[in-house]
C-alpha positions as semicolon CSV with decimal commas, in nm:
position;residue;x (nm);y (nm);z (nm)
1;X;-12,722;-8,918;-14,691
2;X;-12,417;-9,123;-14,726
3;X;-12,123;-9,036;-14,943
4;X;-12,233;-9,316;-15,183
5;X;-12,586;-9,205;-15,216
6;X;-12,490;-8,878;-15,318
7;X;-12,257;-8,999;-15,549
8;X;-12,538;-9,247;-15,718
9;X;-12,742;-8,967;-15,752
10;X;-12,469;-8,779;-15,919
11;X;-12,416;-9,096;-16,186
12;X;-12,763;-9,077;-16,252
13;X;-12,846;-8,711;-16,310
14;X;-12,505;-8,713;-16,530
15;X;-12,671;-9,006;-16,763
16;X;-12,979;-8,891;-16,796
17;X;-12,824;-8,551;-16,899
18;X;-12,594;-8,757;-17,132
19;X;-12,888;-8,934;-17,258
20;X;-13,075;-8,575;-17,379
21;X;-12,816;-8,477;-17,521
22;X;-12,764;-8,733;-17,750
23;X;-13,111;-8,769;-17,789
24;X;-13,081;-8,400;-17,909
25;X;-12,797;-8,438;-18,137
26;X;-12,991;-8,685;-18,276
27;X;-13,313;-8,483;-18,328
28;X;-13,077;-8,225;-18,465
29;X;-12,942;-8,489;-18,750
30;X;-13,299;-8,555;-18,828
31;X;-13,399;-8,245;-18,901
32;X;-13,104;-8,108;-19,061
33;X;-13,210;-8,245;-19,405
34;X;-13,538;-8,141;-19,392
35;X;-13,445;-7,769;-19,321
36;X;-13,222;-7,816;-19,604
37;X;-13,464;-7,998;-19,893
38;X;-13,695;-7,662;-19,808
């Protein structure tokens, strides 16, 4: 595998790590209030 490959591959699996976590964060917001209202 080239250099660049690797380093595409790298990008990506960053991103899509990004990308849960904000999708967790967000989850996290979302339920917050409902923990709360209980």
């Amino acid at each position: 595998m080239s250099f660049e490959a690797v380093a595409d591959l790298a990008v990506e699996h960053l991103t899509g790590v990004g990308h849960l976590v904000i999708l967790a964060k967000k989850a996290a917001k979302a339920f917050t209030p409902l923990s709360r209202s209980r």
